[in-house]
PDB file of N, CA, C and O in Angstrom, chain B, residues numbered from 101:
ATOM      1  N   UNK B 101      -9.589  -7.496   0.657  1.00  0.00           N
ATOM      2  CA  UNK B 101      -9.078  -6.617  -0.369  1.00  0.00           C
ATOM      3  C   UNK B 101     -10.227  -6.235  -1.295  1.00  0.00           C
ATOM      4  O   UNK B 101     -11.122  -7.042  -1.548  1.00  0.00           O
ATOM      5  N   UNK B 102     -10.202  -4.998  -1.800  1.00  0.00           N
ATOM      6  CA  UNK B 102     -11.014  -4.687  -2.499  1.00  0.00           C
ATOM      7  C   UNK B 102     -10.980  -5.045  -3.998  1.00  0.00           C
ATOM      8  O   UNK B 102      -9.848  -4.852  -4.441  1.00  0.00           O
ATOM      9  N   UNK B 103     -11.672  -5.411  -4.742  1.00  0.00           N
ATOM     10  CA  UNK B 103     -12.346  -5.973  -5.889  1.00  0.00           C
ATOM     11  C   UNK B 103     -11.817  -4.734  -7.258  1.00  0.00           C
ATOM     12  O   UNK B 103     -11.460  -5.082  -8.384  1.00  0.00           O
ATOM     13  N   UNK B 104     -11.880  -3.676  -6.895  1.00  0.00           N
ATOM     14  CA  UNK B 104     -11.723  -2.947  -7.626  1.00  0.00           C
ATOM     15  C   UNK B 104     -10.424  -1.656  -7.299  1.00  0.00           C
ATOM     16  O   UNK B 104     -10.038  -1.118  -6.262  1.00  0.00           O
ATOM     17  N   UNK B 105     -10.079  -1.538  -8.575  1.00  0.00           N
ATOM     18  CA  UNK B 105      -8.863  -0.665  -8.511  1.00  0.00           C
ATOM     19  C   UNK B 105      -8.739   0.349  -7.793  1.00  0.00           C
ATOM     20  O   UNK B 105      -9.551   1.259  -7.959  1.00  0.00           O
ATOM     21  N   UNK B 106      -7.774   0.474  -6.872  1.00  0.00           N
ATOM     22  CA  UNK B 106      -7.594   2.123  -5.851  1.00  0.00           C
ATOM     23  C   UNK B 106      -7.584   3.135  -7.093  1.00  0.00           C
ATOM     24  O   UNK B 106      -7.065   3.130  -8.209  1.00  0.00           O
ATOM     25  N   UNK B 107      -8.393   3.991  -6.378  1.00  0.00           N
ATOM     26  CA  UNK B 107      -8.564   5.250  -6.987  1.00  0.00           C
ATOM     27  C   UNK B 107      -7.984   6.249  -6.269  1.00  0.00           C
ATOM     28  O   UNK B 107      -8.745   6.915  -5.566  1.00  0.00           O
ATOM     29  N   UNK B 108      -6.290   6.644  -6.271  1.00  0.00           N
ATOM     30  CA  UNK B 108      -5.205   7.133  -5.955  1.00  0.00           C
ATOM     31  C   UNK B 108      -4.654   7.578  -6.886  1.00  0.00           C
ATOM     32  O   UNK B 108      -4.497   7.022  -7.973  1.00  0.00           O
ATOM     33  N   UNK B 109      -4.168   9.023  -6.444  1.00  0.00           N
ATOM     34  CA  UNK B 109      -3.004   9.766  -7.268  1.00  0.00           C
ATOM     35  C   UNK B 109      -1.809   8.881  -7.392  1.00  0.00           C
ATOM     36  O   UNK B 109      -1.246   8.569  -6.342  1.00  0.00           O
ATOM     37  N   UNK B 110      -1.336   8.429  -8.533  1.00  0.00           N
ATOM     38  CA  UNK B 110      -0.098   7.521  -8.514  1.00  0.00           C
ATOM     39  C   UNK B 110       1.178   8.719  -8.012  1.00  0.00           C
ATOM     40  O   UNK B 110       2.316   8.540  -7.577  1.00  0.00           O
ATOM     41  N   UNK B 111       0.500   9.800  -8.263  1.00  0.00           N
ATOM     42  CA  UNK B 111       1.707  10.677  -7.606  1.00  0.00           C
ATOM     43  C   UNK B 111       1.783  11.667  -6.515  1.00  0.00           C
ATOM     44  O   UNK B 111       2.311  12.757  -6.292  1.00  0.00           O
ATOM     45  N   UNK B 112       0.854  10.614  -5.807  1.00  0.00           N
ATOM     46  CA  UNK B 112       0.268  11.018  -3.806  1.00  0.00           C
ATOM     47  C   UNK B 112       1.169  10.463  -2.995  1.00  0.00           C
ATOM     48  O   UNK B 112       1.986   9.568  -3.211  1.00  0.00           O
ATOM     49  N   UNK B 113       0.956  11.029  -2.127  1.00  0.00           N
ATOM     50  CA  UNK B 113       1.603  10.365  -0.657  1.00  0.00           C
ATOM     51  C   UNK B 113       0.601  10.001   0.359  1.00  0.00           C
ATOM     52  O   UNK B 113      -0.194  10.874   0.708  1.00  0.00           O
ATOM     53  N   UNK B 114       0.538   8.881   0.854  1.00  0.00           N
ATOM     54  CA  UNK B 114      -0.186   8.564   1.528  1.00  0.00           C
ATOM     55  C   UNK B 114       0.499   7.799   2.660  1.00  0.00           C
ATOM     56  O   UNK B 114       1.592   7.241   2.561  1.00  0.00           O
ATOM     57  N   UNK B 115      -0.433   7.851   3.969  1.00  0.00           N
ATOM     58  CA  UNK B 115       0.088   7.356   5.476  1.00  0.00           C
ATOM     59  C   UNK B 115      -0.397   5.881   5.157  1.00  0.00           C
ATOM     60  O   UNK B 115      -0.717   5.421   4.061  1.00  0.00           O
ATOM     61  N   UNK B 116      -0.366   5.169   6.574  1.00  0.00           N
ATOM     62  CA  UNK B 116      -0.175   3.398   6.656  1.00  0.00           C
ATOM     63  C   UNK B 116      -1.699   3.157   6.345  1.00  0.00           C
ATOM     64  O   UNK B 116      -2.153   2.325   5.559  1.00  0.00           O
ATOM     65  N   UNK B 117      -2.714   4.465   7.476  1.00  0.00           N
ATOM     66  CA  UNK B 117      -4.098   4.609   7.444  1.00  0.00           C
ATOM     67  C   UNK B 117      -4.815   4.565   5.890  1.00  0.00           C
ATOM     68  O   UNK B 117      -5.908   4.046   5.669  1.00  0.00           O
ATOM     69  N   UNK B 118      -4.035   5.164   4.966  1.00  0.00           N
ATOM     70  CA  UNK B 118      -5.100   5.636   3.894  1.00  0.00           C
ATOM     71  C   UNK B 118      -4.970   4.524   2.817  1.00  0.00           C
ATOM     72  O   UNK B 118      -5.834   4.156   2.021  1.00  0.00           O
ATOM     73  N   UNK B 119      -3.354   3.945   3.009  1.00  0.00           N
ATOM     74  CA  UNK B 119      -3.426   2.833   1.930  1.00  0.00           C
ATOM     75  C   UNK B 119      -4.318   1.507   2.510  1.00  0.00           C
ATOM     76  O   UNK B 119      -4.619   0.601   1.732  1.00  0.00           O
ATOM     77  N   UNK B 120      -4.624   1.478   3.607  1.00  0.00           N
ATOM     78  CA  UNK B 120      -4.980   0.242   4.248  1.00  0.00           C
ATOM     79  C   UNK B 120      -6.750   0.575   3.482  1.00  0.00           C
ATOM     80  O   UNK B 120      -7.567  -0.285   3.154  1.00  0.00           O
ATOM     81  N   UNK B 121      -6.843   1.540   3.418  1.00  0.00           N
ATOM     82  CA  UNK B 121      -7.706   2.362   3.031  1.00  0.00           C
ATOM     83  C   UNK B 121      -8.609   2.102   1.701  1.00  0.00           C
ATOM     84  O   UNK B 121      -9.823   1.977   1.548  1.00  0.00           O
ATOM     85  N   UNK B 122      -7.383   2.070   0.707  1.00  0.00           N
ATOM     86  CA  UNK B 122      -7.073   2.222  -0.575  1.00  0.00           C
ATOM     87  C   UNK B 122      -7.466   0.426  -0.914  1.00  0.00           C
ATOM     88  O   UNK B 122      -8.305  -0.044  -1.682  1.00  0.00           O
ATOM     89  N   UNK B 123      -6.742  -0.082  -0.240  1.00  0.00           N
ATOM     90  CA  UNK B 123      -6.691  -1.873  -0.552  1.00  0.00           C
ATOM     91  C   UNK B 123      -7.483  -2.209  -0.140  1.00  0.00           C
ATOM     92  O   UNK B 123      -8.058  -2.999  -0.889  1.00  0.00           O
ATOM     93  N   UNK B 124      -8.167  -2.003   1.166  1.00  0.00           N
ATOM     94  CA  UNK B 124      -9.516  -2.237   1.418  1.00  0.00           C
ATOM     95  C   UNK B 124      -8.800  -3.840   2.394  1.00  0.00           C
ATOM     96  O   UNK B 124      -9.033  -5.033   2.196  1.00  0.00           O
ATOM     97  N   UNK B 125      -8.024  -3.252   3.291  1.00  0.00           N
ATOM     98  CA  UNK B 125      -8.061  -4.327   4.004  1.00  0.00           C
ATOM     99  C   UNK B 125      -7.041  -3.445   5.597  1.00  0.00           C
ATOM    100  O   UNK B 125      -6.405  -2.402   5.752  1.00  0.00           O
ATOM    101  N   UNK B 126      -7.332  -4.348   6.248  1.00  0.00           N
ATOM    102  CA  UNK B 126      -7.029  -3.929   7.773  1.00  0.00           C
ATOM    103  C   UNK B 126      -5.585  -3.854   8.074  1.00  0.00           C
ATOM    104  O   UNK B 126      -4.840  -3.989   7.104  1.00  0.00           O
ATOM    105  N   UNK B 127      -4.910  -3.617   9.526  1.00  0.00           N
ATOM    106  CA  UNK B 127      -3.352  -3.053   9.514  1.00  0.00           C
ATOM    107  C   UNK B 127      -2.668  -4.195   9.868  1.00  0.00           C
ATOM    108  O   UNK B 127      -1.451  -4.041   9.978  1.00  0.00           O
ATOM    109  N   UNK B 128      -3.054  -5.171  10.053  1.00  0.00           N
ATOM    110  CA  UNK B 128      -2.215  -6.601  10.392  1.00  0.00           C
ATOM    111  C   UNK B 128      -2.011  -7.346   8.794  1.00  0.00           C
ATOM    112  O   UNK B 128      -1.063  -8.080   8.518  1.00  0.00           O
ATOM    113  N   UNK B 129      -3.100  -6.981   7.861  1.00  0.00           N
ATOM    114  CA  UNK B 129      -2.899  -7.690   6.516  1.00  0.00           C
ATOM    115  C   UNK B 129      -1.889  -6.986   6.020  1.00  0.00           C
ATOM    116  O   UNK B 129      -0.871  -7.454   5.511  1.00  0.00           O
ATOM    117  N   UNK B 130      -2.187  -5.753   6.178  1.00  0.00           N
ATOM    118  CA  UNK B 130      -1.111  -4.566   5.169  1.00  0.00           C
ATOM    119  C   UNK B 130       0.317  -4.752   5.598  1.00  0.00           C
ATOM    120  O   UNK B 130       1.199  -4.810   4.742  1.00  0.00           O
ATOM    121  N   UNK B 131       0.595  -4.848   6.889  1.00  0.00           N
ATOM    122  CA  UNK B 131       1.742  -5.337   7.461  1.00  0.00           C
ATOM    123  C   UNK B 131       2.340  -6.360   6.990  1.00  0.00           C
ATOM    124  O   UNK B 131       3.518  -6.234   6.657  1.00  0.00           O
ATOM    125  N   UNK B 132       1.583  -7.795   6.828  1.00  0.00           N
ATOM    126  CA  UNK B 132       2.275  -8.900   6.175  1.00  0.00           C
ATOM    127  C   UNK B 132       2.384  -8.370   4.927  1.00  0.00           C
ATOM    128  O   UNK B 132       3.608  -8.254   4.874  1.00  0.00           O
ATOM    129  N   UNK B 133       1.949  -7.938   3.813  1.00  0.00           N
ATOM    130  CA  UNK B 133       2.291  -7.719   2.907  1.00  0.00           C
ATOM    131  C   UNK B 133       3.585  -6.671   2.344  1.00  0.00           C
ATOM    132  O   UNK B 133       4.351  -6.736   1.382  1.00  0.00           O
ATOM    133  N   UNK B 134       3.399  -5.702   3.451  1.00  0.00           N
ATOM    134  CA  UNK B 134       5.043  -5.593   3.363  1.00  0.00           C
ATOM    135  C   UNK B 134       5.909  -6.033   3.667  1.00  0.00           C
ATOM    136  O   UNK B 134       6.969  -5.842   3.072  1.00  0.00           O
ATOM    137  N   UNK B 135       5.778  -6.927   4.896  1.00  0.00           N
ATOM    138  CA  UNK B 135       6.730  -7.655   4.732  1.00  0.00           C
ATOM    139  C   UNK B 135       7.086  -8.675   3.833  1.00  0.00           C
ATOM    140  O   UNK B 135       8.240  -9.102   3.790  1.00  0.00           O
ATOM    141  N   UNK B 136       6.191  -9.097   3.114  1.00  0.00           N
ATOM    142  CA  UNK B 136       6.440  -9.810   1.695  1.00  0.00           C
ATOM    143  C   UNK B 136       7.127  -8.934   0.609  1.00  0.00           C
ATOM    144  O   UNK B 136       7.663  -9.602  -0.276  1.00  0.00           O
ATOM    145  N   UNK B 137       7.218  -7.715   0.494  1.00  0.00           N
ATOM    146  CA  UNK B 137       7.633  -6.888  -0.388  1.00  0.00           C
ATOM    147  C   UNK B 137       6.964  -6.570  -0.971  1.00  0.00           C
ATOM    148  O   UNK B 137       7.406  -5.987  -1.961  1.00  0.00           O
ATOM    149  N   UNK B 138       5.723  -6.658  -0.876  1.00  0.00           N
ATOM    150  CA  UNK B 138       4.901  -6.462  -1.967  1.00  0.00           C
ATOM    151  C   UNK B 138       4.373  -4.741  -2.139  1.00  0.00           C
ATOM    152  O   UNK B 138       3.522  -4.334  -2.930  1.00  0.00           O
ATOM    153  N   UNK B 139       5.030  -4.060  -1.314  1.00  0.00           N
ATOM    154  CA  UNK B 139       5.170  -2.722  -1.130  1.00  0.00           C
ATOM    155  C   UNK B 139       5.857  -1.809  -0.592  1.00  0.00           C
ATOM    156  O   UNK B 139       5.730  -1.919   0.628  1.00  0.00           O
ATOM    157  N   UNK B 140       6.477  -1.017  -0.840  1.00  0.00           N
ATOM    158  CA  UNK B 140       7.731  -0.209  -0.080  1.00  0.00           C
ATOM    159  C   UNK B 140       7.322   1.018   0.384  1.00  0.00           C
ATOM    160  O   UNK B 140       6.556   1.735  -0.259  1.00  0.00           O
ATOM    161  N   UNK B 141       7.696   1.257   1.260  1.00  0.00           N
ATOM    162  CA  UNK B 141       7.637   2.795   1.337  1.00  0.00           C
ATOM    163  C   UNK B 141       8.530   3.937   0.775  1.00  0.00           C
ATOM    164  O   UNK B 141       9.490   3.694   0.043  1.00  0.00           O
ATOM    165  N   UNK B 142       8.135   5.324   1.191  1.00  0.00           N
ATOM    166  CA  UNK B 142       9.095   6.197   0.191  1.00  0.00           C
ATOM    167  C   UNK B 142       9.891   6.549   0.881  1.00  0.00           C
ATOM    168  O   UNK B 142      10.937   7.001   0.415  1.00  0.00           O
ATOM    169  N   UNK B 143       9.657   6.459   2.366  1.00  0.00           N
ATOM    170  CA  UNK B 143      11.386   6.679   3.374  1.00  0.00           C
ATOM    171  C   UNK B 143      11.358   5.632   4.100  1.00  0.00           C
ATOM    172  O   UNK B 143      10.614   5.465   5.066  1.00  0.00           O
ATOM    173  N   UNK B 144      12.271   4.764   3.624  1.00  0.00           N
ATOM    174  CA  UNK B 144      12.581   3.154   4.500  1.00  0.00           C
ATOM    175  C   UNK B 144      13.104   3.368   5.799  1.00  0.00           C
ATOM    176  O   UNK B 144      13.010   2.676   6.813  1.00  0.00           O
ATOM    177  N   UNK B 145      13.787   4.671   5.548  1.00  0.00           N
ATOM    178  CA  UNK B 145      14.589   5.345   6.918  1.00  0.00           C
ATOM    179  C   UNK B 145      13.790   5.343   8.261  1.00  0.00           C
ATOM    180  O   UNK B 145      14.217   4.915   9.333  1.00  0.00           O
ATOM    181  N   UNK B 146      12.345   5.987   7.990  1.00  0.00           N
ATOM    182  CA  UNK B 146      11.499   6.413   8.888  1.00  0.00           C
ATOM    183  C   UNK B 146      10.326   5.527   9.403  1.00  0.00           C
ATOM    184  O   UNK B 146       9.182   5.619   8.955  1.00  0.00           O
ATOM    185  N   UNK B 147      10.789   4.474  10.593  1.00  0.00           N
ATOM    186  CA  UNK B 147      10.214   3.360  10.566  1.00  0.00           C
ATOM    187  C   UNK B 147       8.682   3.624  11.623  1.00  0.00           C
ATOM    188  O   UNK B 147       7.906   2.669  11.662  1.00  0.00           O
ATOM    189  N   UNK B 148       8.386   4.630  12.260  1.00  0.00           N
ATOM    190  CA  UNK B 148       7.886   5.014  12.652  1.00  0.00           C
ATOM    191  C   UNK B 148       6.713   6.018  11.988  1.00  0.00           C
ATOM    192  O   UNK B 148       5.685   6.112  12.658  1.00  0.00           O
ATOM    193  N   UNK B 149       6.752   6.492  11.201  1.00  0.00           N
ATOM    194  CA  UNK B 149       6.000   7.042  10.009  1.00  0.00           C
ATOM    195  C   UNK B 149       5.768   6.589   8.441  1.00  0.00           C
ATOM    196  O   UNK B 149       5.186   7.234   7.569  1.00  0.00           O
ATOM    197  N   UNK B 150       6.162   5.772   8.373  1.00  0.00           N
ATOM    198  CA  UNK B 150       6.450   5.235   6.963  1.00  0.00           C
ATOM    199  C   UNK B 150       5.260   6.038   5.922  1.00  0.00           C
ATOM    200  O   UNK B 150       4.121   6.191   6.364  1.00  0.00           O
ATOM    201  N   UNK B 151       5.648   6.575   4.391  1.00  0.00           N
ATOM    202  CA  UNK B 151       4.760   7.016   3.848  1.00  0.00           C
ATOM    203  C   UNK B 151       4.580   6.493   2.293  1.00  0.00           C
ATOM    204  O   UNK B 151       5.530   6.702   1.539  1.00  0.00           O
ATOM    205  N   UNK B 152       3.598   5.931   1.854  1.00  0.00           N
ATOM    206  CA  UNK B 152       3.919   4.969   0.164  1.00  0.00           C
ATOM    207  C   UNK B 152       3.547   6.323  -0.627  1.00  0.00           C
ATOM    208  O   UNK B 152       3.008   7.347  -0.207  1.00  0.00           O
ATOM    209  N   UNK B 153       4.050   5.961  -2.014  1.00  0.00           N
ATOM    210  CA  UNK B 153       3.389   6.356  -3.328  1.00  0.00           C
ATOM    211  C   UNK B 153       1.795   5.831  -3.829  1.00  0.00           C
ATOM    212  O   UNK B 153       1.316   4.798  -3.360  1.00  0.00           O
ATOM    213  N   UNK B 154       1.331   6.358  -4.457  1.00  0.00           N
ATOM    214  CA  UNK B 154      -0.436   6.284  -4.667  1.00  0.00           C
ATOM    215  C   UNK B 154       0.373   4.962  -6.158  1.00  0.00           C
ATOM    216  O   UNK B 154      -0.054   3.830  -6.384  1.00  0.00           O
ATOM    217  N   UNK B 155       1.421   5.577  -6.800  1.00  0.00           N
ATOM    218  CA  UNK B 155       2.054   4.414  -7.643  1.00  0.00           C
ATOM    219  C   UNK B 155       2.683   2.937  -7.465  1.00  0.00           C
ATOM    220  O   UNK B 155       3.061   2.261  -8.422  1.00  0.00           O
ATOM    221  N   UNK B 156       2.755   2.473  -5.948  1.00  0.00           N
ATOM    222  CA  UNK B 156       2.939   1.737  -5.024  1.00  0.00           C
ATOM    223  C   UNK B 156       1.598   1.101  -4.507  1.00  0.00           C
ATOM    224  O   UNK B 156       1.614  -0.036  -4.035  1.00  0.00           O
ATOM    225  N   UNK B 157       0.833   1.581  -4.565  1.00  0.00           N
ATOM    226  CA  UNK B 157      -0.548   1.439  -4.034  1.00  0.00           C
ATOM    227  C   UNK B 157      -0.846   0.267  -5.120  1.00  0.00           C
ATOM    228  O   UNK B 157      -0.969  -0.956  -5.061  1.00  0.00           O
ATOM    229  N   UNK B 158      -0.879   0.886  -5.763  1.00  0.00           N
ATOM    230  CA  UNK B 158      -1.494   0.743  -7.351  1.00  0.00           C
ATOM    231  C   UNK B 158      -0.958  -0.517  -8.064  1.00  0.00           C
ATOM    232  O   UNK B 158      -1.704  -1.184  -8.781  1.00  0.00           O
ATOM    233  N   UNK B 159       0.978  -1.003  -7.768  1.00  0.00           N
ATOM    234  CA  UNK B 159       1.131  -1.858  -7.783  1.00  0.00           C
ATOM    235  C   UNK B 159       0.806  -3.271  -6.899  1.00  0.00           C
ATOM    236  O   UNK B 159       0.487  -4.444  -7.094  1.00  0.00           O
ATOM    237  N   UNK B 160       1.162  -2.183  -5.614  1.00  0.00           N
ATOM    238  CA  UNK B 160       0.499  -3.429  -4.920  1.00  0.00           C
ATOM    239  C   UNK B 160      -0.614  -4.602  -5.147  1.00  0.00           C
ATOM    240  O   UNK B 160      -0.609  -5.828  -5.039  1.00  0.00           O
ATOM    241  N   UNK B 161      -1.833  -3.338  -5.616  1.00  0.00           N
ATOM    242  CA  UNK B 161      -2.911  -4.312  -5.736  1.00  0.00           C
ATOM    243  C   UNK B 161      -2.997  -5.183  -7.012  1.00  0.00           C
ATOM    244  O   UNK B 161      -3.689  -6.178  -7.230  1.00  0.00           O
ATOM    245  N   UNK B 162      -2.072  -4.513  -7.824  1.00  0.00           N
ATOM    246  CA  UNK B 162      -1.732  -5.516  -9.083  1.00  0.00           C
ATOM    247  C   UNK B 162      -1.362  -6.658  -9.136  1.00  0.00           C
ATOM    248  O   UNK B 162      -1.882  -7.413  -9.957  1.00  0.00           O
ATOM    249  N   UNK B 163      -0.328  -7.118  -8.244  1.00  0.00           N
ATOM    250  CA  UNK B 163       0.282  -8.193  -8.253  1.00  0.00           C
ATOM    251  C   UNK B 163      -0.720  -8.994  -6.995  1.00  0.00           C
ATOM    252  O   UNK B 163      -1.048 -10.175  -7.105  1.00  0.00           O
ATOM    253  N   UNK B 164      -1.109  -8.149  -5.850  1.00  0.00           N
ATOM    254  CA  UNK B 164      -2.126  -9.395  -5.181  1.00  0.00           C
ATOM    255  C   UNK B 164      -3.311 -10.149  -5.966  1.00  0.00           C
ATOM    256  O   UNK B 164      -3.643 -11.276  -5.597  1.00  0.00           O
ATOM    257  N   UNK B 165      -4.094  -9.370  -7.308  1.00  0.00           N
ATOM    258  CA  UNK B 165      -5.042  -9.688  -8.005  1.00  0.00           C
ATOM    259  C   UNK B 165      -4.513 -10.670  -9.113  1.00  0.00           C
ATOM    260  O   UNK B 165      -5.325 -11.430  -9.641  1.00  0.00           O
ATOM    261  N   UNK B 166      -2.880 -10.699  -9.582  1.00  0.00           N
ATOM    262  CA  UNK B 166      -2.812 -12.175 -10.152  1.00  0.00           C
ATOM    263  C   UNK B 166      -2.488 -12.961  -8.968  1.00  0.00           C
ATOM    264  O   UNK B 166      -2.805 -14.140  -9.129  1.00  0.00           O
ATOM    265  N   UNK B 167      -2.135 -12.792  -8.202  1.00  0.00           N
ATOM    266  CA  UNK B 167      -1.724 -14.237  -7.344  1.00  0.00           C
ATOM    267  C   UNK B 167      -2.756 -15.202  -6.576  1.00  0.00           C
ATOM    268  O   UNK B 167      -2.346 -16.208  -5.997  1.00  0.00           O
TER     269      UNK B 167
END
């Protein structure tokens, strides 16, 4: 994970690629972490495309940096 804050539109859309991107970590980490909840997507519906908020991003890395 990266050290320093994603620099993301909190009011972007971004694919699985760009947040993995954003956090600075690979698609098997990003995976467990949603499945922890620690991030949602913006259509839960679409499990095959899934797409987050840059404001999602942003939390994400918030809560991994206290834990």
């Amino acid at each position: 994970m990266k050290e320093l804050a994603p620099k993301c539109d909190p009011n972007g859309v971004y694919s699985v690629k760009r947040v993995c991107m954003e956090l600075g970590v690979c698609h098997k980490t990003f995976m467990r972490y949603r499945a922890k909840g620690l991030i949602q997507p913006l259509n839960p519906e679409n499990s095959r495309r899934p797409v987050f908020s840059g404001r999602s991003i942003i939390e994400c890395w918030n809560k991994l940096t206290k834990i």
